[in-house]
N, C-alpha and C positions, 0 to 999 in steps of 0.2 A: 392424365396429364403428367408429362414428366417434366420435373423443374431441377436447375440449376443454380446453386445462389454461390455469391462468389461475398468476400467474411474476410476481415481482418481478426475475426474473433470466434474461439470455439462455440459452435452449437451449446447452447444453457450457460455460457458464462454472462452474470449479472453484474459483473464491476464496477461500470459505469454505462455513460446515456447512450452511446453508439450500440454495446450488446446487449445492453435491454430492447433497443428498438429492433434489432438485428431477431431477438426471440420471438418477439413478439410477429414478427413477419415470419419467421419459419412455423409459429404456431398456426398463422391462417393459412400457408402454404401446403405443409402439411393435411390440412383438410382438402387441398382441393387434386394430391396425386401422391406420384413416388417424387421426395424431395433428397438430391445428393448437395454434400457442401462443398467448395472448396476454400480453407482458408489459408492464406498468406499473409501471415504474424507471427505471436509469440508463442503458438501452439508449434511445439516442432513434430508430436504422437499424436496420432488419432484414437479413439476409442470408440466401442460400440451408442449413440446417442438413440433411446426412443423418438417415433417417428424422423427418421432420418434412415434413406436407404443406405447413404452410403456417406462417408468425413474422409476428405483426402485431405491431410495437412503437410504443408510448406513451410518453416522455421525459417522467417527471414535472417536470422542469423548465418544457419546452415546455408543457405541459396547465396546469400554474399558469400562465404567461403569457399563457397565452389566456382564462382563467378571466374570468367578467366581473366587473362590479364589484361586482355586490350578492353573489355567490357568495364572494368576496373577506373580501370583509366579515363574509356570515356564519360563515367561517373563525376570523379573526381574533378575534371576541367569543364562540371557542367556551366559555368557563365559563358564561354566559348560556345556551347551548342544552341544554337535556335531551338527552342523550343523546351530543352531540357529542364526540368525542374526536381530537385533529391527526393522533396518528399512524397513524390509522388514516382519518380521511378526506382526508390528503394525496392519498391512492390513488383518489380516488372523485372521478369526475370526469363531468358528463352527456358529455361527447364520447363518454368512455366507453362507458356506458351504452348511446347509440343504436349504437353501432356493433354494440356484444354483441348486441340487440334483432334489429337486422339479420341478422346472421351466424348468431344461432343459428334463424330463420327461411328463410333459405337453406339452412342445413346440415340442419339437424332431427338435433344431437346425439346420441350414445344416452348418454353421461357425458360430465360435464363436474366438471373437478376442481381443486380453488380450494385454490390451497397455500398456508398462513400464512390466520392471522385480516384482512388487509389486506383481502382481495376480499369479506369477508362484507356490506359496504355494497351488494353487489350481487345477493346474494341472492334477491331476491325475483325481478330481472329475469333468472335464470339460474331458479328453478326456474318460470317461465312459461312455458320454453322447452322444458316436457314431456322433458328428457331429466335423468337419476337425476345427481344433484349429491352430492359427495362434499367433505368434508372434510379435508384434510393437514393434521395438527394438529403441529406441529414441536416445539411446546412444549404446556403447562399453560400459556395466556396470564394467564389471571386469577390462579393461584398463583407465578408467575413475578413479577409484576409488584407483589406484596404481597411479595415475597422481596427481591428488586433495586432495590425502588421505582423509581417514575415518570422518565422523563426529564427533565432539570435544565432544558433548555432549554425542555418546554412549561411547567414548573412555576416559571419564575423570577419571584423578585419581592421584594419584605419578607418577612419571615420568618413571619407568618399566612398572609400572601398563597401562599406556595409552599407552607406546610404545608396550606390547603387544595384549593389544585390537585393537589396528588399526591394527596390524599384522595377526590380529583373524578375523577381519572386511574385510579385503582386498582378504582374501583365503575365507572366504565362500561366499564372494560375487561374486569371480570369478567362482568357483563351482555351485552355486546354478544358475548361468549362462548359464555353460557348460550342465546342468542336462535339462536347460528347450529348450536351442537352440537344441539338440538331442532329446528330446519330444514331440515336436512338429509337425505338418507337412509341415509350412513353417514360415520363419522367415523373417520378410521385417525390414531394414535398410533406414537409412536417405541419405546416399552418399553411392558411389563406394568404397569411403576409409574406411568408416565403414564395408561395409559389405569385404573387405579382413581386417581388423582388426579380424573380427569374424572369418574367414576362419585360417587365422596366429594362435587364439591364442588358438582357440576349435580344431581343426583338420580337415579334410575333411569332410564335412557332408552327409549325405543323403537325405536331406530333401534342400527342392528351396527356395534358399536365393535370394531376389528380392529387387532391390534398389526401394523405395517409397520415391521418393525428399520429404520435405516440403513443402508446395506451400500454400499461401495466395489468398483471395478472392477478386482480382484486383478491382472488381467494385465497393469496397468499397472507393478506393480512386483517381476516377477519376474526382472526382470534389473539389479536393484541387486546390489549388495555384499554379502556376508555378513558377520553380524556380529563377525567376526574376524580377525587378520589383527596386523601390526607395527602398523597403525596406529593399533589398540587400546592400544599399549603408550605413547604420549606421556603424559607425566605431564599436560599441560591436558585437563582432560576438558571435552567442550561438552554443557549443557543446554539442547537444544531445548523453543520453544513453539513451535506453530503458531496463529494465529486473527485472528476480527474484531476489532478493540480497539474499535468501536464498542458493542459487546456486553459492558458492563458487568461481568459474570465474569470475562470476556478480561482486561481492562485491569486488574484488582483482580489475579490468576491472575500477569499480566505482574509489576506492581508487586512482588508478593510473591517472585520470582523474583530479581531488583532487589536488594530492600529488606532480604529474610528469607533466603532458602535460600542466598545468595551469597556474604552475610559468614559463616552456617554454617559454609561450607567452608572458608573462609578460616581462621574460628578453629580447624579441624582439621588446618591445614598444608598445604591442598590449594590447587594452583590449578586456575581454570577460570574457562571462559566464559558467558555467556549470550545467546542466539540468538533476536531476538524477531521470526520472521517473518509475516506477513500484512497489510491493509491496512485504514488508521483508526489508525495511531498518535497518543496522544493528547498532547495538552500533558504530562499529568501523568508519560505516561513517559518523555517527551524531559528531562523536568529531571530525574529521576531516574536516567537514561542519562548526562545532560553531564556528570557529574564521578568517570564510572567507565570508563575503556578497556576493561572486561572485558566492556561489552553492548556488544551490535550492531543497532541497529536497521534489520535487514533491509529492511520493510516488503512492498510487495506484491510477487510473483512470478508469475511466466504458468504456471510449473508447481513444484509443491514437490519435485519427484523430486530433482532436483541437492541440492537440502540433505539432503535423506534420505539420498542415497545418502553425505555422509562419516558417521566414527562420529561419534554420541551417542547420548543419553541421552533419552527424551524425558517430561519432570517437570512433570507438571499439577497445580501446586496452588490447585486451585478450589475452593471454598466454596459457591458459589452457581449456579444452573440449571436447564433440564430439559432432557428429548429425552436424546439420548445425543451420547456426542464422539465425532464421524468420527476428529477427529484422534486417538483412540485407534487402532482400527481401520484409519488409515493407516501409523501405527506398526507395527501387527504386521505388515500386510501387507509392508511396508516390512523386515521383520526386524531393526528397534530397538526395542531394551528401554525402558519404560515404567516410571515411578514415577508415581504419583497416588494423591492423597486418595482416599476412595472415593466423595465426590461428585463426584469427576474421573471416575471408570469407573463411574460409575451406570447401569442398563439394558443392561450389556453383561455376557454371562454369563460371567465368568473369575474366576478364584480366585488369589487373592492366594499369592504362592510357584509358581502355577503357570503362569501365561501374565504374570502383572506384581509389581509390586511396590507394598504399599499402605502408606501412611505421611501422619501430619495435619499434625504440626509443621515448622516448618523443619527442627528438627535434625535430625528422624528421616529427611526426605526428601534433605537430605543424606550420610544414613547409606547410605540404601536407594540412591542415584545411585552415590555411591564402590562398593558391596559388586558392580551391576552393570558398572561399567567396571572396576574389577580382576582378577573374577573371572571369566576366559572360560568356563570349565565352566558356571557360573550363567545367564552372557549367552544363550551359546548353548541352552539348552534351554529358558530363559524365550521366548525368538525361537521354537524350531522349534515351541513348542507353541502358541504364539500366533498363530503363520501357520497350525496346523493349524484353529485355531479360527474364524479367519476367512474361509476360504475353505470349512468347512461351514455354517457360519451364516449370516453377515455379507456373502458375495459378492454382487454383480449375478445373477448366477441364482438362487440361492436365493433371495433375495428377488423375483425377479421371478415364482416361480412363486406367494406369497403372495396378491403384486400380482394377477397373472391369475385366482388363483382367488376372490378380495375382489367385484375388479368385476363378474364375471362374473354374481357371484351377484345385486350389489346392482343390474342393470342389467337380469337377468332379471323380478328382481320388480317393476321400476316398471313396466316393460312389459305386464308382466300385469294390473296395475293397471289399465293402459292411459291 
């Protein structure tokens, strides 16, 4: 089988939750043919990637500078265009285009698989290309985007002005949604609750909508630390977060970490830290950070195993989302205990008392952080059950046999099609 996956992110970059999920899908891909990538991001060089036949990379940067002038333009006055939306045709670029045209005329696909709503501008010239086109739905874009609203930067202006750009933002985003979940020939989701999100709010489909958990590469972290030990016993406990802080939940998730669960502890005599690692720290958390020693803004890391491996805690107080949190998931693998809201551990099957700990408020999440860094008997069998959970459910294999058996099918029937 020859596959095609279209990537905002370089093959084995682990930054954050979109290229984790994005590897973990090339991992099962990879098993089932020859896998080329294409991606259109931050990667502007390609290099040689095990299992991967072939990485054509696109430098969104480079592509807008080349872009001509009247393409430009029409960028630029996107509230004028029906249909037009930036962040999503930042990504759309005809260089693009011809090359896709090209390649998939050369290769003759049998799938081809478009991660994130970003590639859907391309749609039509992928399913020309007579090979079964698949959807990786990461999120609920359209309820995602009514949840978090619109980005501040397309939407900036006077105060009508930006109230109806995010209005403008919110409807083509959910359209241009509706357009590609019906275009396609199947569309895979992160949890069961996303994919009846999509079912709720596109309508009945006709095309197989397939849950594709998340799932991390357990063997990366089986030779951390366990979670026990002297080192458990220092009275500063550290509250880990991991994530994009470009991703609006992140950064609110951060803040609150900051702003609410900190001073919590403080008022209960505790001291500790907060560990805000990953890359896009924002203005709002750096002033929030300058007049506290107790945060650290990490920022990006080339691997997050060294922070995992000391003790903590790791406390997702998030509010807002979809898809599910890797960074849950790395946690357990990890064998560090977890506190989150439950819209922090959304789509992942675990019960509260028994692989985590679930808690809304500040206070309570400070309660839930102390009861697991005090109590080693607690830590430790919230850990071993959690790592059991992860590596039946949530691993690179397990998920990769999902994977194999999805495409298989949906690749079968276009074929037959013919």
């Amino acid at each position: 089988m020859k596959i095609l996956v279209l990537s905002r992110f370089a093959p084995g970059d682990g930054s954050g939750g979109a290229a984790l999920r994005i590897s973990q899908n090339l991992h099962a891909l990879g098993r089932m043919g020859e896998v080329d990538v294409l991606t259109v991001g931050l990667p502007e060089t390609s290099r040689p990637v095990p299992g991967i036949r072939h990485w054509e990379a696109r430098g969104v940067r480079s592509l807008s500078a080349r872009r001509r002038f009247r393409e430009t333009l029409r960028n630029r006055l996107w509230p004028l265009r029906p249909g037009a939306h930036p962040e999503l045709d930042m990504y759309h670029h005809l260089e693009v285009e011809a090359w896709l045209r090209r390649r998939c005329r050369e290769e003759r696909y049998d799938a081809i698989v478009m991660e994130e709503l970003v590639f859907g501008r391309y749609l039509d010239t992928l399913r020309a290309a007579g090979a079964a086109v698949v959807y990786d739905a990461h999120n609920v874009e359209g309820v995602l985007h009514e949840t978090i609203g619109a980005d501040s930067h397309w939407a900036a202006g006077g105060r009508v002005s930006a109230a109806l750009k995010r209005w403008l933002l919110r409807g083509r985003m959910k359209r241009e949604e509706r357009r590609v979940v019906r275009g396609v020939d199947a569309v895979w989701c992160c949890s069961a609750l996303d994919a009846e999100g999509m079912r709720s709010h596109y309508g009945p489909l006709s095309v197989p909508l397939e849950v594709v958990p998340n799932a991390i590469d357990v063997r990366r972290y089986r030779e951390l630390p366990p979670p026990d030990g002297a080192a458990w016993t220092r009275d500063e406990m550290t509250l880990l977060f991991v994530g994009s802080y470009a991703y609006p939940p992140n950064e609110a998730a951060a803040l609150r970490l900051i702003q609410g669960v900190l001073p919590a502890l403080r008022a209960m005599g505790r001291r500790a830290r907060v560990r805000l690692v990953g890359r896009g720290v924002t203005g709002r958390m750096r002033e929030a950070a300058a007049t506290d020693d107790a945060v650290d803004l990490v920022g990006s890391v080339d691997s997050v195993l060294p922070v995992l491996a000391e003790p903590c805690v790791v406390v997702l107080p998030i509010t807002a989302g979809g898809g599910t949190r890797l960074k849950v998931l790395e946690a357990f693998a990890a064998g560090r205990p977890v506190v989150s809201t439950g819209k922090g551990a959304e789509g992942i099957d675990a019960t509260d008392g028994r692989e985590l700990l679930l808690a809304e408020d500040d206070r309570t999440l400070a309660e839930a952080a102390c009861r697991v860094w005090d109590d080693a008997g607690l830590r430790v069998d919230l850990c071993r059950r959690a790592r059991e959970l992860v590596e039946a459910r949530y691993s690179w294999e397990a998920v990769a046999a999902i994977i194999e058996h999805a495409l298989s099918r949906v690749a079968g029937q276009r074929n037959r099609r013919g």
